[in-house]
N, C-alpha and C positions, 0 to 999 in steps of 0.2 A: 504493500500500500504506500503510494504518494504519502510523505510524512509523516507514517510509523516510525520509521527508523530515525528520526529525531528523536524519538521519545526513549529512545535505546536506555537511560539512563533511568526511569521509572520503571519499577516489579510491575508490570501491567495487568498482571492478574491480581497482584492486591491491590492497584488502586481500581482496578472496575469492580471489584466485589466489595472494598471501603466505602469508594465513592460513585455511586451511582450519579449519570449524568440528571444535570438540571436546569431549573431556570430562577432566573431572578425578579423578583414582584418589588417595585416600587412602591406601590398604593394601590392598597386591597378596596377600597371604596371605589376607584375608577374603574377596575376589569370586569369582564363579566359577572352578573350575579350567583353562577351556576359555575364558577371557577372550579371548586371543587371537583364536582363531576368531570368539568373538563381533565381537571389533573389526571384523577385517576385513570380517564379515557385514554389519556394521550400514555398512559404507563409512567408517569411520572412518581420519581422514589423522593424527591427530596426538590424541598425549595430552599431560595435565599430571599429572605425579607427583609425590609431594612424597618427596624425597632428603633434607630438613634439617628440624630444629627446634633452638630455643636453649635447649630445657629439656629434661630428661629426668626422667621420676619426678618430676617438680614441680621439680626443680632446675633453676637455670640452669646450664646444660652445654649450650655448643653440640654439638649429635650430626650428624655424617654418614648416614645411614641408609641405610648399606651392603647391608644386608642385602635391602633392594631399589633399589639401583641402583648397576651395575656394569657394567662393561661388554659381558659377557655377557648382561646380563637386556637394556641399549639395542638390540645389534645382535640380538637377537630380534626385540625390535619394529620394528626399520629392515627386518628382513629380509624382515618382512610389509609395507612400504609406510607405516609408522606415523611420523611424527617424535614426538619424546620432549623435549620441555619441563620440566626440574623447577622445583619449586616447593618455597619453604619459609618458614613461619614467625619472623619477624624479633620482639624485643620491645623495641628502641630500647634498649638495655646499651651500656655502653661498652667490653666486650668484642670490640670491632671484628675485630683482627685474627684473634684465634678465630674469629668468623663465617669471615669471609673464606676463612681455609684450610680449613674446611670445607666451604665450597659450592664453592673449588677440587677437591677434589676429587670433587667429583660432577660437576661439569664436565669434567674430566681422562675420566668415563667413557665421553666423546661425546654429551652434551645436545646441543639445537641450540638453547637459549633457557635463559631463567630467568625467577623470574616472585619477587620480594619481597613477600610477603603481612602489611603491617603494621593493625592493628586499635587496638582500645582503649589497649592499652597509650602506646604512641605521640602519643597527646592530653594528655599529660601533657610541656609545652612543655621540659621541662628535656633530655627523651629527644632533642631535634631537632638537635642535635648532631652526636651518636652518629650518627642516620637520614644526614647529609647527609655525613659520614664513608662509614659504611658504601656507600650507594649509588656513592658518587663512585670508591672501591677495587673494587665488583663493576663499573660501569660500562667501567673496561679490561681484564677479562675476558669478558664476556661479546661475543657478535657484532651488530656493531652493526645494528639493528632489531628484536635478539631478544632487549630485555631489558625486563621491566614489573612494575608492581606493582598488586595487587590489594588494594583495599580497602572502606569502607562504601559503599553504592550510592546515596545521597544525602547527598553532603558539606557541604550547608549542615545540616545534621544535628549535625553531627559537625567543628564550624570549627577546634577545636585540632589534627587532625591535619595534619602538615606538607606540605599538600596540594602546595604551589611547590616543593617542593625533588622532592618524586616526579615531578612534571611537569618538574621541571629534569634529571633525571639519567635518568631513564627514556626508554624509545621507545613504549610501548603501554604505554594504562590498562585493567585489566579489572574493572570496579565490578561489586560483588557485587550484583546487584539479581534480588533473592528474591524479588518479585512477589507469591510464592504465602504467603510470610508478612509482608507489608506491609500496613499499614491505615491511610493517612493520607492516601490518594482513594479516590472512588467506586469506580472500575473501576481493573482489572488495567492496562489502557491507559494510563490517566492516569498512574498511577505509576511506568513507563516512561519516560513523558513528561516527566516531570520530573525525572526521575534524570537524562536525561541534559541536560536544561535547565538542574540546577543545576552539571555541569559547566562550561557553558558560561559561565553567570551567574559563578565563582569564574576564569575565565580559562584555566581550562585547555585546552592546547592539544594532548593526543597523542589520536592516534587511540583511539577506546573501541571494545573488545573485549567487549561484556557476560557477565556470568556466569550465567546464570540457573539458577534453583533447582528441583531435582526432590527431593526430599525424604518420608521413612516418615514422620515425624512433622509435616509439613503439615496445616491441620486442614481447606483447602480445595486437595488437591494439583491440579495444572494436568494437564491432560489432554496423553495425546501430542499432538491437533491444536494445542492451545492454542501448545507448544513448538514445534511445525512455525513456526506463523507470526510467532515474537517471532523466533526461530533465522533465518528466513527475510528479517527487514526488515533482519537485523545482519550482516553480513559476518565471517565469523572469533569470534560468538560461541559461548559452549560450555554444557555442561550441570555443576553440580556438583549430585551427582557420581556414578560408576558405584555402584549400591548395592550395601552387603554381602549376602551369600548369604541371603535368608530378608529382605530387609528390598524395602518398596516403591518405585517409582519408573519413571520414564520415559526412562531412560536407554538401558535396551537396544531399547527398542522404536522409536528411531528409524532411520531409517537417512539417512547424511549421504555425500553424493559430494563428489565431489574439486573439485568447481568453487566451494565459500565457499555451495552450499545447499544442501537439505533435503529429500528425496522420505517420504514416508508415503503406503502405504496406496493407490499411483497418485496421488494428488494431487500437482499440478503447481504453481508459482508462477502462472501463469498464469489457473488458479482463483480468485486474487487479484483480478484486473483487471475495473475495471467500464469501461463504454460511461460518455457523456456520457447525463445522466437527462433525458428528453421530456415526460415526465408524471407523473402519482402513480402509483404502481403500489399494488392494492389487489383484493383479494379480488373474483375476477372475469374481471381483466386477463391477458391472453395474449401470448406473444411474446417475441423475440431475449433482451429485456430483463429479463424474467422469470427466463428459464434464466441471465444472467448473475448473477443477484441468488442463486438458488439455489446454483449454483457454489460463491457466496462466503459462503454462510451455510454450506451441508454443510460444507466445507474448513475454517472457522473452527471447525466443532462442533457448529452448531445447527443438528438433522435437518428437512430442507427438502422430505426427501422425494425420487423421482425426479426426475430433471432433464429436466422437459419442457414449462416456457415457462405452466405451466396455474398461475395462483395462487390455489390451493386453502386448504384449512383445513391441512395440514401446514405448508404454505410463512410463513402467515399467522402460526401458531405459533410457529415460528423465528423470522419478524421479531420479534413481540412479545419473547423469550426474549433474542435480542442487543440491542432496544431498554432492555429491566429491566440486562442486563449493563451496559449503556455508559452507563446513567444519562440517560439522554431519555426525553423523553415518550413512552408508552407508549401505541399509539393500534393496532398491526399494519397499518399504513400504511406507503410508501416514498415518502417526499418527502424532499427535498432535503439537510435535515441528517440524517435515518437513512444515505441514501445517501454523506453526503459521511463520516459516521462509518464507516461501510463501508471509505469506501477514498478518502482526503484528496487521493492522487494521480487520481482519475477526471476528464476532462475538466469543467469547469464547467457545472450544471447550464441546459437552455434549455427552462425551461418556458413558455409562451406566457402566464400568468396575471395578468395587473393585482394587484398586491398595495396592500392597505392602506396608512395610512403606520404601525401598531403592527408590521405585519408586518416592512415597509421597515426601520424602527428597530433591533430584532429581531435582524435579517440583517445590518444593517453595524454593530451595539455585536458579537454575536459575533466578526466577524470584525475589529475592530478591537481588541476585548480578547486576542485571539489570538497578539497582536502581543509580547505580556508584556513593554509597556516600562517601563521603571523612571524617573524619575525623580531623577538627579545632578547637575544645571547647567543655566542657560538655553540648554547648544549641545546637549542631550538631545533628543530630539523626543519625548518626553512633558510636554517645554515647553507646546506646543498646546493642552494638558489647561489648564495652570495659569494661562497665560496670560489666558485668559477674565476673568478675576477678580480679577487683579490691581489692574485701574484702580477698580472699583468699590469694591474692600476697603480701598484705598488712601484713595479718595475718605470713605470710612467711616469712615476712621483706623485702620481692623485690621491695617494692616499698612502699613512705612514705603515707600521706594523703592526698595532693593534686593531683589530678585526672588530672595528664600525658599523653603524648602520649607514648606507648609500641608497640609491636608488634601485631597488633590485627588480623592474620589470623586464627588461631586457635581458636578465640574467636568468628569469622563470624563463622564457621562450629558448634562449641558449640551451637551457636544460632539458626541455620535452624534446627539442631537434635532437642531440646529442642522445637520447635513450631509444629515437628511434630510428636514428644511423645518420640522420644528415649534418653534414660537417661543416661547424660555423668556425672561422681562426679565430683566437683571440685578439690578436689586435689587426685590423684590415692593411694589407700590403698599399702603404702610400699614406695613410691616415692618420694622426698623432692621437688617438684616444682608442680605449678598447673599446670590444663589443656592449660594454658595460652603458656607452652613452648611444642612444636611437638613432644620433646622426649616423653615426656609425655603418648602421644599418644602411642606412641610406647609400653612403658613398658603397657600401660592397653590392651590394644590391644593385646600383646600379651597373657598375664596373661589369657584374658578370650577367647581366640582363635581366637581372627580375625583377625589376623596380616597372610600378605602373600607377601611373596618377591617378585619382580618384576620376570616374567616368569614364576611365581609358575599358575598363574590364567590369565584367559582372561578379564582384565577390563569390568567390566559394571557399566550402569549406574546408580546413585545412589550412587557405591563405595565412601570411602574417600580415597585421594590419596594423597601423602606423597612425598617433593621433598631431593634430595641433588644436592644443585648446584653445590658442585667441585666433585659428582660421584665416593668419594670413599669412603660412608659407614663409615667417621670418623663423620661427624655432621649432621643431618636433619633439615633444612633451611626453609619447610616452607610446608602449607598444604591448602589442597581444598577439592570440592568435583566435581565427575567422571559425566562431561552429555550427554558425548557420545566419543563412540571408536569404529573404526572398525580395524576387528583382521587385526595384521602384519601393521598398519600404524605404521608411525615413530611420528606421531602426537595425541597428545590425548585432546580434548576439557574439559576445565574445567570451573567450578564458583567460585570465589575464592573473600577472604577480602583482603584490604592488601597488594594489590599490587601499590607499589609506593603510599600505605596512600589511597586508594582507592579502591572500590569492585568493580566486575564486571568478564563479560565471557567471557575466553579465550582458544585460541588453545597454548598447549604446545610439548615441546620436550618429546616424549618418556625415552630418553637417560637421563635428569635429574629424575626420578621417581626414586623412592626408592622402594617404596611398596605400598599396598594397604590394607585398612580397609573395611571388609566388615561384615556390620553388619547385620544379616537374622534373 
């Protein structure tokens, strides 16, 4: 499954059996009147309600918010099979023990969790005090692995919030990652991906619970299947949030069982799963493999048509529709990275094909840029990267004997050629600089022909590609390599070292590219 294997890092059998997915309730007076029935219609194990805020009317006043949660209104929902989580709004005051005996007594009402929802306010370093105060006083009340906090969904985002101290006093993190109003990757996917990559990257260590976003005011809302399959790769994630009466969302329309997944519509997890890929599959082809490919495009959203192995012009469609979604080249073909985009867990692809060596190239910079290692020290293993070019820049005089940090994108590209046999010099015959700086590139590149200006050639993949970020042909800023374009986008996917001190595969601007290196 597309981003299970993030989650590599959660027992995922005890958090879906701990934590049953749910939703979040704002205000029990606005939803339906008949909530309840919905809940349990929809299989719902457990809500998050919010019992607290530390303002009222704009004031700071911490409020209990009695008036929905007591313990009457909890053993309602217990009595239906629901657990009941509250939730509330913290704003880093030094008003600590106010806080406190207010969320005691929401606690007092038989919650079985709590969940600390600190935001903006809180990045304001003076508050962290107060936060590491508060958490430490709610941390021996509340049951231990039932206590978390909720906040932005990409905290390299967002570095002033007291990220260590919430992962110090907490059990579960639940990053709000609204997907559906995110726009800083290509695809919904990617942004996923990174939310939870940047916990990873800041240290953090508690199990992640995602939030994900169903929202009236979405300008591209996510579809229930869309929800099925993010709800589906996360154990214990939830939906924010049940929508008010008259307002849109996808909240009710799911239905969630007791097991940590997600049933819609008959669709099974198992719709999920692909075969290991034999061949291209393509407008024509027939078989076992076909109907698994369909499965997984209908279940994701993209109508594939009957499921019966025949790969028609529906099925062809779909591909095309998830290939434009996911930001690959767009060809209505199923090879290997459509496929492994599909579904990251499918056995390794065994296609019997002699590949080129642009292609070879291609295949191990993606899969090595994948790797998003950063560069901190010579005991790093994005050392390997930098290493290259040390003796030479040295030899140059660019750089002394202690082993620095440089620019090392030129030197991730130096490395996938070199692993898969093509031979870059280190420093270019005639050139005063190594391969370490892009001009570099340039001058060899042109010398031995493969140098092509942007419009001269229709990217492929495999190419190296060559940026200028101010776009006017005085300086070349920086390089990758090409793993997919399709002709006339304004967008072009790359793999690349080195960006922000770190490798990894991205979609770029057409408009910064310079040229391209195509070595045949």
């Amino acid at each position: 499954m597309l981003l299970t294997t993030l989650n590599t890092s959660l027992e995922r059998n005890d958090i879906a059996q701990t934590h049953p997915h749910g939703v979040w309730i704002w205000n029990l007076s606005k939803i339906r009147n008949d909530y309840l029935d919905k809940l349990v219609e929809c299989q719902i194990k457990r809500v998050y309600l919010k019992v607290f805020d530390g303002k009222r009317s704009g004031v700071l006043n911490p409020t209990f918010w009695d008036w929905q949660c007591s313990t009457a209104i909890i053993n309602t929902f217990k009595s239906r099979g629901i657990e009941v989580y509250g939730w509330g709004y913290h704003y880093g005051t030094s008003d600590v023990d106010a806080q406190v005996e207010k969320v005691k007594q929401a606690l007092d009402c038989g919650l079985d969790g709590y969940i600390v929802d600190v935001e903006a306010e809180v990045e304001d370093i003076s508050t962290h005090p107060n936060v590491d105060k508060l958490l430490s006083e709610l941390r021996s009340l509340v049951k231990e692995g039932r206590f978390g906090y909720t906040s932005f969904g990409y905290p390299e985002f967002h570095p002033n919030v007291p990220w260590k101290i919430l992962d110090k006093h907490c059990d579960l993190a639940f990053p709000q990652i609204y997907f559906e109003k995110f726009r800083f990757k290509a695809t919904n996917q990617e942004e996923v991906q990174e939310c939870i990559k940047s916990h990873k990257r800041l240290g953090l260590t508690k199990p992640i619970l995602p939030i994900f976003g169903s929202e009236s005011d979405a300008k591209q809302p996510a579809s229930a299947s869309e929800l099925k399959f993010y709800l589906t790769s996360f154990p214990g994630s939830s939906i924010w949030r049940v929508p008010n009466s008259g307002e849109s969302g996808e909240a009710w329309n799911l239905k969630y069982d007791s097991r940590g997944m997600v049933e819609i519509g008959g669709i099974e997890a198992s719709d999920f799963e692909l075969p290991a890929l034999t061949r291209i599959l393509r407008q024509g082809t027939k078989g076992e493999d076909v109907k698994a490919l369909q499965r997984v495009l209908n279940a994701l959203g993209f109508n594939a048509g009957v499921v019966d192995g025949d790969f028609g012009e529906n099925t062809e469609a779909a591909v095309r529709a998830f290939q434009a979604r996911a930001g690959i080249t767009i060809d209505g073909e199923v090879g290997p990275q459509t496929w492994k985009t599909l579904d990251p867990n499918a056995p390794k692809s065994i296609i019997p094909v002699e590949k080129g060596i642009t292609a070879r190239l291609a295949d191990f910079a993606e899969d090595e840029a994948a790797k998003n290692l950063r560069w901190t020290g010579v005991s790093s293993e994005a050392e390997k990267y930098l290493k290259i070019f040390r003796e030479p820049m040295f030899r140059l005089g660019h750089i002394g004997m202690m082993p620095v940090l440089y620019d090392w994108c030129a030197a991730f590209v130096n490395y996938c050629c070199e692993k898969v046999g093509i031979d870059i010099p280190d420093i270019p015959q005639g050139f005063s600089a190594s391969m370490a700086l892009v001009e570099s590139w340039k001058f060899w590149a042109k010398k031995n022909g493969y140098w092509y200006s942007k419009g001269s050639i229709v990217p492929q993949r495999g190419d190296i590609v060559v940026f200028d970020w101010q776009r006017n042909n005085s300086q070349l800023d920086h390089i990758g390599i090409v793993r997919g374009y399709t002709p006339g986008s304004s967008t072009i996917q790359t793999s690349e070292g080195n960006k922000g001190n770190i490798s990894g595969n991205f979609t770029r601007n057409m408009a910064d590219v310079a040229g391209f290196i195509r070595i045949s």
